[in-house]
N, C-alpha and C positions, 0 to 999 in steps of 0.2 A: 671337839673337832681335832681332825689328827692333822700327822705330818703330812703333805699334798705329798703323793707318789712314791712314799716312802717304799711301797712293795713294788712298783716299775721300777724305780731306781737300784734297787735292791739288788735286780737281776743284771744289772749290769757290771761288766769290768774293763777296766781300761789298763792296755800296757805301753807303757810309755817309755820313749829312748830318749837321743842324745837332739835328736829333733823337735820333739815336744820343748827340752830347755833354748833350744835356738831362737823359738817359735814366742817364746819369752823374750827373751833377747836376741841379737843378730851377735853379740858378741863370747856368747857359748860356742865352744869349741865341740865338732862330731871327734869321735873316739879317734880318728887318724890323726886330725890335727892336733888332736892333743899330742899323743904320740909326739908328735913333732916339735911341738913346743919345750917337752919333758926332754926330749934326747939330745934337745941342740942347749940344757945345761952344761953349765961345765962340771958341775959334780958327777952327771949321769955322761957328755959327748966322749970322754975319754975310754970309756969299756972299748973295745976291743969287739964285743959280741954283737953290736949295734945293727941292726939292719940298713940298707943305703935310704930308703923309704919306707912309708905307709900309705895303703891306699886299700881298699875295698875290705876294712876292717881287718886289716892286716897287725894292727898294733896291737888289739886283745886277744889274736890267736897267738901273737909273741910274747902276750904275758902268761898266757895259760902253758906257754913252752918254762916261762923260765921259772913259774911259780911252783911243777916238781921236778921231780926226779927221771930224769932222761934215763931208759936204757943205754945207751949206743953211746952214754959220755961216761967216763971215769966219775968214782968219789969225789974227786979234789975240784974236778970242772963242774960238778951239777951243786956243791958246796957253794962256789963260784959265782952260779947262776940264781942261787937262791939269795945271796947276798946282793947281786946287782936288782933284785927284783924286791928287795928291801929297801933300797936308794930309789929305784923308781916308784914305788907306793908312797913314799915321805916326797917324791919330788914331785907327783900325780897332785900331794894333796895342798903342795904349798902353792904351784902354778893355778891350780884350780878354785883356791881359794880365794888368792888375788884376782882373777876374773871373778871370782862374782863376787866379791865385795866392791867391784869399781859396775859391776849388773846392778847391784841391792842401792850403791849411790842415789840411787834416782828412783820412780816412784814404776811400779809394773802399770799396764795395758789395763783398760774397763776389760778387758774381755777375762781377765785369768780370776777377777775379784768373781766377775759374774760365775764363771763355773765353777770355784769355790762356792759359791751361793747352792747351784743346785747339787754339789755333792754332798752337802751338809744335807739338806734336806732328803735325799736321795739314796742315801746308805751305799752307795757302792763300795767297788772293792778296787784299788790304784796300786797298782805293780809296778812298781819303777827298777829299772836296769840303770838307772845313773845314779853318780856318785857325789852330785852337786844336790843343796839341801835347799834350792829356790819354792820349792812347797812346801817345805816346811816355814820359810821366811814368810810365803804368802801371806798362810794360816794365819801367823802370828800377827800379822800386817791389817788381816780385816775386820777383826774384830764379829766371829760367828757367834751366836749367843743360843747358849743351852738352856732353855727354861727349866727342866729339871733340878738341876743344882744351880742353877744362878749365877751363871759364868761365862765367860768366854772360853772356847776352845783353844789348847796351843797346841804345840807341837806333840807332844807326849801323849795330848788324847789321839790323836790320828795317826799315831804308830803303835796305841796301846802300851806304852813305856815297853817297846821291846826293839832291842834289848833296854835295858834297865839305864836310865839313867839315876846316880843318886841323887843328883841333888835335886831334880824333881821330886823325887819319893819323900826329900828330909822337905819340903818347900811345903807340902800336902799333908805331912805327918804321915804315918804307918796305919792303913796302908792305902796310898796314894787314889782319893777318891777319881778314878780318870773319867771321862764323858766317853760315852758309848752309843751315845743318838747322835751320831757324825760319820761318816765315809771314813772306811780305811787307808792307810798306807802301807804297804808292805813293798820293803827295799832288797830286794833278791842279790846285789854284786855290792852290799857293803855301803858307807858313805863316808864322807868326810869329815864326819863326826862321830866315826866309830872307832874302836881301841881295843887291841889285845893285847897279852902276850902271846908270842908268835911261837904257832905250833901246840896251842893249848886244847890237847881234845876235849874237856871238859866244856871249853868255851864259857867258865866261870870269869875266868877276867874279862870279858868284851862288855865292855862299857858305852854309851851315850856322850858328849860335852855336847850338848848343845851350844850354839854360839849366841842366842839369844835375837840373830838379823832380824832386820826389818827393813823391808823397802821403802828407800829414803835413811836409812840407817842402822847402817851393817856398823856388827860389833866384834868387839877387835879382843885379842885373850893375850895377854905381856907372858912371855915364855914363862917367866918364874912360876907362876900361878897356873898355864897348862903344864909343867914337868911335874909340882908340886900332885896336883890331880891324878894326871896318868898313870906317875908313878913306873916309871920304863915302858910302857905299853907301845905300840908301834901302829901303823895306821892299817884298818884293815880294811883292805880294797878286794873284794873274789874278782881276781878273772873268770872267762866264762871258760873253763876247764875242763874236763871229763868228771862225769859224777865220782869218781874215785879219788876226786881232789879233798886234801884236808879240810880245806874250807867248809865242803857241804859234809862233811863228819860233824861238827860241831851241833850240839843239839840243840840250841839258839836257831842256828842257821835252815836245819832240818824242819823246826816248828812251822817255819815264815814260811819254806818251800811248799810244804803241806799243807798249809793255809792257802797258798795263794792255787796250787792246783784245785781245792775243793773249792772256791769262790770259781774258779774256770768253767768247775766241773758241773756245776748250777746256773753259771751264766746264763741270763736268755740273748743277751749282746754282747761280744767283747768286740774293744776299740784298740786298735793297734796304732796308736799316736806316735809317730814322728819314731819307729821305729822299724829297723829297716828287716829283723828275723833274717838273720846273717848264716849262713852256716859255720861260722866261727864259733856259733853260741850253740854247741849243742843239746847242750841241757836245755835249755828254752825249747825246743824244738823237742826235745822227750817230754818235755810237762804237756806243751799243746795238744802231741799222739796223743797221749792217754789220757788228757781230760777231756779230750774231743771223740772217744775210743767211740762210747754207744749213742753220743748225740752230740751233731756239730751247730753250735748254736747259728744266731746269724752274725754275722762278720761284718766289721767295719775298718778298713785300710784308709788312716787320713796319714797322708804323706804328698810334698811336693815331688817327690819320685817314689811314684807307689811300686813300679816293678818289682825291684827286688821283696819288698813283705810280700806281692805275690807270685813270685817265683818259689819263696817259702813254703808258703802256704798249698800250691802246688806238689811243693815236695812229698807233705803231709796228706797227698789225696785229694785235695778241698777244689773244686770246681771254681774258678778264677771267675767266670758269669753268675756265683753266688754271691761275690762280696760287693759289697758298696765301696765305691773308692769317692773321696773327695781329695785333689790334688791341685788343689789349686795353692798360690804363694800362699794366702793367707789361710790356708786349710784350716787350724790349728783353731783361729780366732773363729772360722765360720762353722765348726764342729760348738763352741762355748754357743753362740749366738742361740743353733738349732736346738739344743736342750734347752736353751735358758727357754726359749719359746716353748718348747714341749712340757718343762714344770710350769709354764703359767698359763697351758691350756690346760694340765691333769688337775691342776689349782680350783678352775670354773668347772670342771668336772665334779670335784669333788663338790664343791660350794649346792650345785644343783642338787646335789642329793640330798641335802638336808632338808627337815623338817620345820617347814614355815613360822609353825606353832612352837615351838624352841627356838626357834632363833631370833622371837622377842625378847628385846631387852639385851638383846649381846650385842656391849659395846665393841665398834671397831677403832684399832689403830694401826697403824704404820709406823713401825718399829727397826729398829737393828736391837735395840734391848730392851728392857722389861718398863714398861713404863712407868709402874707402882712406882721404881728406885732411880727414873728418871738417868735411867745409864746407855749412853749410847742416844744418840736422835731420833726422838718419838714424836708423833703428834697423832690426835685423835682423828678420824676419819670425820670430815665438814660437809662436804658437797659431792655426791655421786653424781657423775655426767650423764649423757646419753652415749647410748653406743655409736662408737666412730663405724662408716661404712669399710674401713681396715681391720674390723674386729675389737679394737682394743674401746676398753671402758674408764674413764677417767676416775679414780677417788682424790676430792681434793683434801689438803690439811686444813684441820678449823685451826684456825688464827686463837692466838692467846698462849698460855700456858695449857698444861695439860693438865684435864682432870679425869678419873675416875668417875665420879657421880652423872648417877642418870637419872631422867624423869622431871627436866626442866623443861619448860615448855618451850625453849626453841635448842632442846638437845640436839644434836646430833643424828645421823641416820645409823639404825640399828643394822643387823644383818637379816633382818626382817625386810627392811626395805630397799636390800642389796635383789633380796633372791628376781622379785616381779623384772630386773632391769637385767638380765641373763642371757635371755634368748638371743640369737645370732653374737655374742660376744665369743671371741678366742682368749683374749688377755685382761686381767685386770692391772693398769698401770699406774703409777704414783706420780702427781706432781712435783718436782724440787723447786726448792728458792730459786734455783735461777733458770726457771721453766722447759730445765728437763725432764723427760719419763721415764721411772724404770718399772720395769713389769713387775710381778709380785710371785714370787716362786714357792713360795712354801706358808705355815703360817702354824703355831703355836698355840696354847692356853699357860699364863703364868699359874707356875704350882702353887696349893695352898690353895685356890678359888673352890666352889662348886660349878659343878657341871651346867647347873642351870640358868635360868634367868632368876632376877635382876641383876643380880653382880656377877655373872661371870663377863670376862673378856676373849677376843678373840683378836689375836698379833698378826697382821700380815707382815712379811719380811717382805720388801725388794730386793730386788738380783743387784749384786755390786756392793762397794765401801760406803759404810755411812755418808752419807751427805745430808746438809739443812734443808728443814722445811720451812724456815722462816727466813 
């Protein structure tokens, strides 16, 4: 049995802004406010160049001013300029950092574990324009588990260690076994964990530190030991610039860009999450022309103020009665919900297709990890319900310890005697210790088993954070 929806999910991508992280927290800052926060330091309020405000993405089209080289200014003022937009990158990423280690404080929303559930399962491709690392904390936070190699996902598989961090690479040995049966991350403007030295076209020095966060507990780096590391490196933040900016010279930079256009470029959905397609970003706005050149996929705008993404998208040609908008406050959460529900109907989909006569003898569990090694909360599938008149299908946990063995006379029910109870269900859901449900989005074979019956097994994962079954 494979991954549920691995080739649906597959086709999609999601681009996500400065509202997606709101949508997270209410105490993420959109790019203006930050702005503002950055300028009224006293290292940065003293320049001189300052603008009086920000407002309608006015503060990244001022970084993409100060980050080159002005005609219409002298040597000595565009020198100037590049040095105040050095103070602002190092003050972007101190301010930033303290918001979300006082976000990470505390524990995220059911709703961001759950779509982490379906991108794991799902393969998609995640383009972030923000510079805050709250999905990579997530990742790190939920504990996703790769049957293959026998692990948890972090941060490093879902960026494909790129850029490079080393010390993952030394943590993994040469060369870093990463997970590749997970959804991507590709970070288009840089993060707050990236590092150069500045001005490197090679873009051999840009580096990874990962901080290590976890929501419920953000991790903290003593200067001595980030200088020790960096080693002079300076924070690298891309504004959203003209393609003729150094930054997308970098052949690091150039690879992600080109990755993320060819994922566009196959999409059969892209999700414009909490991002508002600014004309400040003109680059964004060349990637979407041309990966939308000979086919525009279908479109989806989730934003509490959806105009401007479709004012954008407008720009681009794109008929505004083509795209799906959900705009509502909680958009962000009710876009997680409708996948989570859409991998646990592809789930019964797939389930139905199998063959009766195989599916004797496969044990079911309910897992977040491998049950054999007992990692992560498991318990074996006990009591199959009747279908609820709402679609969903109860599997309860048998009570005990967990075993592997089968063929005791009041085993367990097989996925044999899952298939006959199908008909009219939408969802297969899991009971919790403390009689809540989560649906079951995807579902595994631990490696090393045979395919067949008696001993193989079959993992259904729920959507969300481990939780007890006992």
């Amino acid at each position: 049995m494979t991954t549920a929806s691995a080739a649906e999910g597959a086709g999609n991508a999601f681009i996500v802004g400065a509202g997606f992280s709101k949508a997270i927290d209410c105490r993420m800052p959109d790019t203006d406010a930050l702005g503002r926060l950055i300028t009224a330091r006293p290292d940065v309020a003293s320049h001189g160049r300052i603008p009086a405000q920000f407002e309608h993405g006015a503060f990244e089209s001022w970084l993409s001013v100060l980050a080159g080289d002005q005609p219409y200014l002298t040597e000595p003022e565009n020198l100037e300029q590049r040095a105040l937009f050095g103070r602002i990158a190092r003050a972007l990423v101190g301010t930033l950092s303290a918001i979300e280690a006082e976000v990470l404080s505390t524990d995220a929303d059911a709703w961001l574990y759950e779509l982490l559930s379906v991108f794991h399962f799902q393969h998609p491709t995640v383009i972030s324009l923000n510079y805050d690392t709250l999905l990579e904390a997530a990742v790190m936070t939920h504990s996703l588990w790769d049957g293959g190699t026998s692990r948890t996902i972090d941060a490093g598989d879902i960026l494909q260690n790129t850029p490079p961090n080393p010390a993952y690479t030394e943590m993994w040995d040469l060369p870093a076994p990463l997970i590749e049966d997970t959804f991507r991350l590709i970070k288009l403007h840089g993060s707050l964990d990236w590092f150069w030295v500045g001005q490197d076209p090679t873009g051999l020095s840009l580096l990874r530190r990962d901080s290590l966060s976890r929501f419920g507990s953000p991790a903290s780096v003593d200067a001595t030991t980030r200088a020790r590391e960096l080693q002079g490196r300076e924070p690298f933040i891309v504004p959203p610039a003209t393609a003729k900016s150094e930054y997308y010279r970098v052949p690091v930079m150039r690879f992600l860009w080109t990755q993320a256009f060819e994922a566009l470029r196959e999409a059969r959905r892209v999700f414009l999450v909490g991002y508002s397609l600014p004309p400040a970003d003109p680059v964004i706005l060349g990637l979407l022309r041309d990966a939308f050149r000979d086919r525009v996929p279908e479109l989806w705008v989730v934003n509490p103020s959806p105009e401007p993404p479709l004012l954008g998208l407008e720009s681009l040609g794109i008929d505004r009665e083509s795209v799906t908008v959900l705009d509502s406050i909680d958009c962000v959460a009710a876009l997680s919900q409708q996948l989570r529900d859409q991998a646990a109907g592809d789930l019964v989909t797939q389930i139905r297709g199998l063959d009766p006569t195989a599916a004797k003898g496969e044990n079911m569990f309910l897992a977040w990890g491998d049950p054999r090694a007992m990692v992560g909360p498991s318990a074996r599938v006990g009591v199959i319900g009747l279908a609820q008149p709402d679609g969903d299908l109860l599997l309860e946990p048998a009570s005990g310890a967990v075993s592997t063995a089968a063929g005791s006379p009041d085993s367990p029910p097989s996925l044999a005697d899952l298939l006959p109870r199908l008909p009219g269900v939408k969802r297969l859901v899991a009971l919790m210790a403390d009689g809540g449900k989560l649906p079951l989005v995807g579902s595994w074979r631990p490696a090393g088993l045979p395919p067949n019956p008696p001993s193989s097994l079959v993992i259904f994962a729920p959507a969300g954070k481990p939780q007890s079954f006992e």
